[in-house]
N, C-alpha and C positions, 0 to 999 in steps of 0.2 A: 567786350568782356569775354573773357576765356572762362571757361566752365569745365573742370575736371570732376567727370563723372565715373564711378566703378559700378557696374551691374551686377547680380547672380543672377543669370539669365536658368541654367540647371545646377543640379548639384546630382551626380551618381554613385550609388554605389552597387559595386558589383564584385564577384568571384570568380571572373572567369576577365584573365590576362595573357589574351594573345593580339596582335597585331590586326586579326579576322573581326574579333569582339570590338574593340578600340575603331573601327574605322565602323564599324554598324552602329555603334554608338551616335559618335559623330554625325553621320549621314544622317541618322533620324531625329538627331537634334535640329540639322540643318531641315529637315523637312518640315518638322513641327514648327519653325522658325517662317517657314514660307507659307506653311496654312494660315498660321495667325493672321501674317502680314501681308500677304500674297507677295515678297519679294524673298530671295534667297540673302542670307548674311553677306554683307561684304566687308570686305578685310583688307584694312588699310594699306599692309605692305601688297596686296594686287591690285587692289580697285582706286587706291587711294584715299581712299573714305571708307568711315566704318571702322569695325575695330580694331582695335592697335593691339592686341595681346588677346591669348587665350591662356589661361592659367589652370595648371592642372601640375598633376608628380611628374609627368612625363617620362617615365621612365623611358626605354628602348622601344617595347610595343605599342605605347600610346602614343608615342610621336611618331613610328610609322602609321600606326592606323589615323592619326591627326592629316598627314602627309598627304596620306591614300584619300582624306575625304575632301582635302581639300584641291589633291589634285581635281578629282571628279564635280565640285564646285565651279571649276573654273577651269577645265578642259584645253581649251583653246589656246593656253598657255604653257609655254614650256617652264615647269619652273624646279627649282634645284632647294634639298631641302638638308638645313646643315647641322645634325646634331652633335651638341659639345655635350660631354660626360666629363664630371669631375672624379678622378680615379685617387682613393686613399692608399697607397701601396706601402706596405711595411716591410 
């Protein structure tokens, strides 16, 4: 049996939108994530298991700073991160 499950693991909100913010963010999400559980998240497209998605605006700075916390999650790996913008130009 397959079992499709969606979590709110957090939800933030904040006023301060820079790439600096956005990965502190992160990072202390992922750490609050490793006290509870004593394991750090892992993320399907690295580890294979684990989450399949993070869902958020993403804009520009939050996917860098998403980038930045996940590079430092998983270090050990060289990994390339591909942001698409959908651009309205008139």
């Amino acid at each position: 049996m397959i079992i499709n499950l969606a979590l709110t693991y957090a939800r933030v909100f904040t006023n301060i939108m820079n790439a600096n913010a956005y990965e502190q963010m992160f990072q202390a999400l992922f750490n609050w994530i490793h006290n509870l559980t004593n394991e750090y998240p892992k993320i399907y497209h690295i580890h294979n298991e684990g989450w399949k998605c993070i869902l958020g605006d993403l804009d520009q700075a939050q996917a860098k700073g998403l980038g930045i916390a996940l590079n430092k999650l998983e270090n050990s790996l060289s990994i390339l991160y591909f942001i698409n913008f959908k651009l309205n130009l008139n």
